[in-house]
C-alpha positions as CSV (number, residue, x, y, z in Angstrom):
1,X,35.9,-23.9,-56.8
2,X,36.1,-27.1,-55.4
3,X,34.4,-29.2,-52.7
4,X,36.4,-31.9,-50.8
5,X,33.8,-34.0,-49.0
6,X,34.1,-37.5,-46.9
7,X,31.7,-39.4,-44.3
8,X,27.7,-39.7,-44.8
9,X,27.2,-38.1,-48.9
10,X,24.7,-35.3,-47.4
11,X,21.3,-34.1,-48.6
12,X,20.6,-34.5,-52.4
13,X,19.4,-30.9,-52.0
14,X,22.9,-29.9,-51.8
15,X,24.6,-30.0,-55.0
16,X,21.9,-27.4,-56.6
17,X,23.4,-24.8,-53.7
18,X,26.6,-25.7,-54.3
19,X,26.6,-24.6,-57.5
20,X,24.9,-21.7,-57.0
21,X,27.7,-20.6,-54.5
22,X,30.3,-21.4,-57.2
23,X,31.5,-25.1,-56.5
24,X,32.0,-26.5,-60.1
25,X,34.0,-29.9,-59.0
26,X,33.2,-32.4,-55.8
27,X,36.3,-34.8,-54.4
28,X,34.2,-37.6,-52.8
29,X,35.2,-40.6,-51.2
30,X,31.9,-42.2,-52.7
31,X,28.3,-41.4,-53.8
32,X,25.9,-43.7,-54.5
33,X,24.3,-44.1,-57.8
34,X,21.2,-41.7,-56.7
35,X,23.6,-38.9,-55.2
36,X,26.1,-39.2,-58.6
37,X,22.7,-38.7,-60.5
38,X,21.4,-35.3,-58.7
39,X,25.0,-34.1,-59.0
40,X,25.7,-34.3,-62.6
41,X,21.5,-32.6,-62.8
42,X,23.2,-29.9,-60.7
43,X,26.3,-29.4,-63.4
44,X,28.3,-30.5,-61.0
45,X,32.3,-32.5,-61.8
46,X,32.2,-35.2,-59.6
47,X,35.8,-36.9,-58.2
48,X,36.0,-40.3,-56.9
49,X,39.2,-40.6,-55.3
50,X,38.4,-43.1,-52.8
51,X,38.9,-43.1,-48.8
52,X,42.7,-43.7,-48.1
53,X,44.0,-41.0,-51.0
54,X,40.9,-39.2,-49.6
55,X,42.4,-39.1,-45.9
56,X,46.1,-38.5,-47.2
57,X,45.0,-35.4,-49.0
58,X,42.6,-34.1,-46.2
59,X,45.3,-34.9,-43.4
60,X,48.0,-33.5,-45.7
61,X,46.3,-30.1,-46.2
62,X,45.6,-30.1,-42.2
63,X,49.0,-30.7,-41.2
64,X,50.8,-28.2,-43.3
65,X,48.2,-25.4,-41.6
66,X,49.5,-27.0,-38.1
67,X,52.9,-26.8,-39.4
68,X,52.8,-23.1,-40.5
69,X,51.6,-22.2,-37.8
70,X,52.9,-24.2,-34.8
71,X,55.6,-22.1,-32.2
72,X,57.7,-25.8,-32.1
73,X,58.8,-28.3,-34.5
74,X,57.0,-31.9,-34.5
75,X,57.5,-34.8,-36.2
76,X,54.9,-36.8,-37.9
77,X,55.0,-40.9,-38.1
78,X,53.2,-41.8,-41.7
79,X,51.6,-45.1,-41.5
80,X,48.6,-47.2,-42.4
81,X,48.4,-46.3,-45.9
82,X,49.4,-42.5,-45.2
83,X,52.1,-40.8,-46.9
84,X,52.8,-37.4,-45.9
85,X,54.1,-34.8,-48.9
86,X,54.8,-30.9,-47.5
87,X,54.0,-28.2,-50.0
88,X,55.4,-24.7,-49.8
């Protein structure tokens, strides 16, 4: 399972549950060096993709679930580092 996170890193206390619950990788904007530390105790795979392929992944994901299931057709205007890619 994996865990797509962005914002504020969360509590340290975290990544212990998260693998408990099955999370095995973490997609993260960042971490700081205490945060990377307590996830790799917890087993955890740890992702740093960075905060603009961060957004286009997260915004992606979001708008093909509007898309699916939205009555009309809209258009959507990529910019500021966005690209948009439809899957299936």
């Amino acid at each position: 399972m994996l865990e797509m996170t962005g914002g504020t890193e969360g509590p340290k206390e975290a990544f212990g549950r998260l693998y408990k619950a099955g999370v095995r990788t973490l997609v993260s904007m960042h971490l700081s060096e205490e945060h990377l530390k307590k996830a790799k105790e917890a087993n955890l795979n740890v992702v740093i993709a960075g905060h603009i392929s961060s957004d286009t992944l997260g915004l992606n994901l979001l708008l093909d679930n509007i898309e699916k299931s939205a009555r009309e057709e809209f258009g959507v205007v990529a910019c500021s580092g966005f690209t948009r890619v439809r899957r299936g």
